[in-house]
N, C-alpha and C positions, 0 to 999 in steps of 0.2 A: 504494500500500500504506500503511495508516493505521501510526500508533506501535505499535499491539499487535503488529501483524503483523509487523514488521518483529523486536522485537525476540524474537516466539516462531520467525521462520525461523533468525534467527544462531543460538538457543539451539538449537536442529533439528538445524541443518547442524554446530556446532560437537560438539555432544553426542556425535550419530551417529556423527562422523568419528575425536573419540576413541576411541570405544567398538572400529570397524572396524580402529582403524589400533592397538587392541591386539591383536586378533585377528589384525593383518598381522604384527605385530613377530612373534609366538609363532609364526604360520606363517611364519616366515622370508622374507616378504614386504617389497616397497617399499610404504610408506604411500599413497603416489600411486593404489596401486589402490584400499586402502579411501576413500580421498577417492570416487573415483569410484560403488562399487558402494554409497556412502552415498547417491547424488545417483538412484541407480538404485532404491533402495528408497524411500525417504524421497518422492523427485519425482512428478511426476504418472503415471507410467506404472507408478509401485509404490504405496505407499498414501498419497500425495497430501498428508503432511503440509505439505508445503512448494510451493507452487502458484503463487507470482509468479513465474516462470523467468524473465521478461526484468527484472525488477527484478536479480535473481542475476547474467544475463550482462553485465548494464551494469556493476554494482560489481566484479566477476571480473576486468573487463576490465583492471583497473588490475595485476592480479598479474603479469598478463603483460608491462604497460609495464616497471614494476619491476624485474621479470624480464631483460628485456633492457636495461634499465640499467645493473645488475648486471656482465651480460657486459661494455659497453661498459667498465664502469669498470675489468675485466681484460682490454681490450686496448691495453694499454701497447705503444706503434706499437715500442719497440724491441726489447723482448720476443718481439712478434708475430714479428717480423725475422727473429733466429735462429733459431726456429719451423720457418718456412717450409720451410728448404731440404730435409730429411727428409718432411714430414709435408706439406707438399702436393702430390707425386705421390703419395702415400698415397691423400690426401682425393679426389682430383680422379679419380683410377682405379677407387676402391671405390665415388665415386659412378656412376661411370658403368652400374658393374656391375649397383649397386644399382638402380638406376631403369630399367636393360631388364629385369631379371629382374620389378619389378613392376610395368612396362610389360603385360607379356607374359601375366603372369596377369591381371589388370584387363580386359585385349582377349579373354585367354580365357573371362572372367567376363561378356560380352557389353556392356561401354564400348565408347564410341567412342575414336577414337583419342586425342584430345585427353583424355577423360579418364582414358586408361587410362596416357599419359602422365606426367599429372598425379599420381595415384596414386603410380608411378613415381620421382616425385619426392618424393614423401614418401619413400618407402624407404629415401633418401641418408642420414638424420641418424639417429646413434645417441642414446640419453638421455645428459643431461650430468647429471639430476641422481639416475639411477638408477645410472650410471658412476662418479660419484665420491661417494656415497653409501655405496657398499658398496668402496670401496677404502682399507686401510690405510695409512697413511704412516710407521708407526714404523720401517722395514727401509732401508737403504740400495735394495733388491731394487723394494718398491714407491712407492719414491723417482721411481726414474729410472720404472716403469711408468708411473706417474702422470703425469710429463712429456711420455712418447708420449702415451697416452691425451688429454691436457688440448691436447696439438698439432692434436691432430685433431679434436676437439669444438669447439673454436674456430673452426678452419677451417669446418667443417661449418654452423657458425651462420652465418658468414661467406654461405654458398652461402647458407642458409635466406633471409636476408635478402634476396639477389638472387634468389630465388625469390618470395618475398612482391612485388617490387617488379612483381613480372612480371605475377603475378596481380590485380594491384591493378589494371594497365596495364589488362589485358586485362580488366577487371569495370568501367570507367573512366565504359562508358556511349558512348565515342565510338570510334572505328576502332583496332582492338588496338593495331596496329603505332606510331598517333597518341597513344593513351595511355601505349603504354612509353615512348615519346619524352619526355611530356610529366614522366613520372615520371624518367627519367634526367635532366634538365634543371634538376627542379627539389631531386631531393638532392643534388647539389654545390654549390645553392646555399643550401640548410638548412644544410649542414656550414661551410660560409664565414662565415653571418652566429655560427651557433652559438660557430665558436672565437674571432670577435673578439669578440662579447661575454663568453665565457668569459676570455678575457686580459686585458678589458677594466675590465671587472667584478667579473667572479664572483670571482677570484681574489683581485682587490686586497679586498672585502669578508669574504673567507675569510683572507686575514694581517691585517686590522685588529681582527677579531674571532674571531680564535681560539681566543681563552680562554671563550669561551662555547658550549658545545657545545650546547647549547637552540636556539641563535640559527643552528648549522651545519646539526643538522638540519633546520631548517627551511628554509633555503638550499638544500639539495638539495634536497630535496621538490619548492620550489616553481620549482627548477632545470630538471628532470626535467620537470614538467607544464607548463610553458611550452613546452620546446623542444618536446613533445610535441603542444600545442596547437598550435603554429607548423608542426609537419609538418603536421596538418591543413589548416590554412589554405591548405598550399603542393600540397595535393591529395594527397599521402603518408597514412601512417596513423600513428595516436598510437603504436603500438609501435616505427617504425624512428624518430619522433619521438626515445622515449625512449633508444635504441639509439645516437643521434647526440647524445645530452647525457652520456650514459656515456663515451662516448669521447675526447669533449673533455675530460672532469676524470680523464684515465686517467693522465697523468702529472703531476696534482696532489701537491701532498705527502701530503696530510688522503686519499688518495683509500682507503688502505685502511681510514679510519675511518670513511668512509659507507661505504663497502661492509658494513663490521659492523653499522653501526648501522641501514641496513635492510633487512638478513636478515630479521630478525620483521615486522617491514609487510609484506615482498613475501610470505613464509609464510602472512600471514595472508591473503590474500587470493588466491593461489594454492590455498589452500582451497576458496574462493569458486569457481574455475574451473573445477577439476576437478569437483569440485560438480557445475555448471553443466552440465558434460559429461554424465555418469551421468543428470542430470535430464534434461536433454532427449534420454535415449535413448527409442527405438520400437521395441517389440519387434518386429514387424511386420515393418519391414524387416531388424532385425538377423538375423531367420531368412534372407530373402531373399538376405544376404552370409553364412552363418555359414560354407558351404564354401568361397569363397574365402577368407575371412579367415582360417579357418583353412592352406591349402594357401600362405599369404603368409608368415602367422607361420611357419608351419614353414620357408619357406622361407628367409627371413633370418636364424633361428636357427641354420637347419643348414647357411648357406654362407657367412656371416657373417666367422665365428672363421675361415675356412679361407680364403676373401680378404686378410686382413687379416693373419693371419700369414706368406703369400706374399710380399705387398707388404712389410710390412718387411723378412722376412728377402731381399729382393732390396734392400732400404735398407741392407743393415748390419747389423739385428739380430739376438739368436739364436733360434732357431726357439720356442724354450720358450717364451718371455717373450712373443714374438708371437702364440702360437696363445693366453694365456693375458690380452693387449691384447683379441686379437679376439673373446673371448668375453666379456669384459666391457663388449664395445662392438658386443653380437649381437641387441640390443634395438629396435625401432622409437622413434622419441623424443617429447617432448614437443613439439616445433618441429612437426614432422607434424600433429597435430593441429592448431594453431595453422595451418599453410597451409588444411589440412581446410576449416577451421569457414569462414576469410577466402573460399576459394574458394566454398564453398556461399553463403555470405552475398551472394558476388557474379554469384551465377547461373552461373559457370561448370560446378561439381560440382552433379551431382542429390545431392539427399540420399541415395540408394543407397551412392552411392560416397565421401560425406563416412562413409558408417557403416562401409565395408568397410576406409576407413583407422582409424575408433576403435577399431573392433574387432577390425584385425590389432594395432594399438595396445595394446592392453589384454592381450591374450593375448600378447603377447611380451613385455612388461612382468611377466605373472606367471611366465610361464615361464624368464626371463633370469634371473630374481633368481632364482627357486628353483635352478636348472645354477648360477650362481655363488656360494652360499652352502655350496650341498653337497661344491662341486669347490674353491674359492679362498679363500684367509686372508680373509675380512669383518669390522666391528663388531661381524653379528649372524650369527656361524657358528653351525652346527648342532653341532659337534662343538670340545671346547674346546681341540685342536689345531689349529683352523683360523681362531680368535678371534683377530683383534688391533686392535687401535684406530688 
């Protein structure tokens, strides 16, 4: 793609998405959709403004490294600890449910088993960033919500990851069972080298130059892209790459000031991805899933809240509060996708069934936000008793 092109896509892609994601805000929407339904208009299977998709999906890709940087950098291993004891028989129960319920419609939807499995697995992770997007934290009340909530979204990425590693194994090229091995083997040795040079290095570079924050972000940056590049090397993918550099500077001191300082980079190119999504939609096949995806969406919507308030209230908590977790945790997530796309990429998923997850994806996305903005105190409530920040 020459200079012009380049810079009339960003002006395309960014223009569009504003313009979408004011029309989400007013409709009481998560932006993430209009990210999407811009890439859907704008991309080649709507009016083709914007026509390099794999230009798109290479630079996207980095939202997502980011993205799980991010996370790594909030799992502070002691934090994670306390966590635990509640919220991962939460996690690990809700997943189980969640991935034969869309096991079983995937199989009814005419997959095979593997892939209706697969599917299945997507269903486990709810949105983390449509979860805590629409949740206030001014109230003692969604203080603690937010706790449950962020236990179990955590967890949940936790699984995603050992799902990605699974699918990588099994996309590998060589005998499944010889590739998860190969992949188990080789991230506990990415995490090994990652935190002696993080203690070794990174750290003493970060207290000698502290006072220059020019100089930190750039340390992170090229923090992140390294180890990320190192998972490559080590036959891993750049995103649990990035996921194993997050994690080593999670009990940094500075660690909550990259974390701020790149929110806007990962934004900005998490635009880029979603983007990417929408654009390389087909309509074609999206009819060919449109009755399962929807029969999926409905289905995690409306069993969702009702798992998930069970489960806790057998934790300890009170029934309100859980049914009120599990509706704001009723969504299909961004991770999903993210297996989706890896899987397809790796021959595992026909594109049929990468679409029947964006598209139970999408629709539960719009539908989650709209039930929680209508029903729950938000940011962006419909009603000014329901507003809170």
């Amino acid at each position: 793609m020459h200079e012009q092109g380049v810079i009339f896509s960003i002006f395309m892609i960014f223009a569009g998405a504003a313009v979408l994601a004011t029309l989400a805000l007013w409709a009481r929407q998560a932006m993430i959709v209009a990210y999407i339904v811009a890439g859907v208009l704008l991309g080649p299977s709507g009016l083709g403004l914007v026509h390099d998709q794999r230009w798109i999906e290479d630079v996207s890709s980095i939202g997502i490294m980011f993205l799980l940087y991010l996370l790594g950098l909030n799992m502070e291993p002691q934090q994670l600890w306390r966590m635990l004891g509640e919220a991962l028989g939460v996690t690990l129960a809700s997943a189980a449910v969640f991935c034969a319920l869309g096991a079983l419609v995937g199989f009814a939807a005419g997959l095979g088993w593997h892939e209706a499995l697969l599917v299945g697995g997507c269903m486990m992770f709810s949105s983390t960033i449509i979860g805590l997007k629409l949740l206030p934290t001014t109230t003692l009340h969604h203080q603690h919500t937010g706790q449950m909530m962020i236990s179990v979204l955590l967890l949940q990425d936790l699984v995603a990851i050992v799902v990605l590693l699974i699918v990588q194994g099994y996309g590998s090229g060589v005998d499944p069972l010889a590739g998860i091995a190969r992949q188990a083997l080789a991230l506990p040795l990415l995490v090994g080298v990652a935190f002696v040079v993080e203690k070794g290095v990174v750290e003493r570079l970060m207290a000698r130059y502290d006072q220059i924050q020019e100089y930190l972000f750039l340390l992170v940056i090229g923090w992140c892209l390294s180890v990320a590049q190192l998972a490559a090397w080590c036959g891993l993918s750049h995103e649990i790459g990035a996921f194993v550099a997050g994690v080593t500077l999670a009990s940094c001191p500075v660690a909550a000031f990259i974390a701020d300082s790149l929110r806007p980079l990962r934004d900005f190119f998490l635009v880029l991805f979603f983007f990417s999504l929408g654009a390389g939609f087909d309509f074609a096949l999206a009819r060919e899933v449109l009755l399962p995806a929807l029969v999926l969406a409905g289905a995690m919507l409306g069993l969702k809240p009702y798992v998930f308030r069970w489960l806790f209230v057998r934790a300890g908590e009170r029934a309100r509060q859980s049914l009120e977790v599990g509706v704001r945790l009723g969504q299909v997530s961004e991770f999903s996708l993210l297996v989706a796309v890896v899987a397809v990429e790796a021959g595992i998923l026909r594109a049929s069934a990468g679409y029947l997850v964006q598209l139970t994806t999408l629709v539960s996305f719009v539908l989650s936000s709209y039930v929680i903005v209508m029903r729950y105190p938000t940011p962006i409530a419909v009603r000014d008793s329901l507003r809170r920040d």
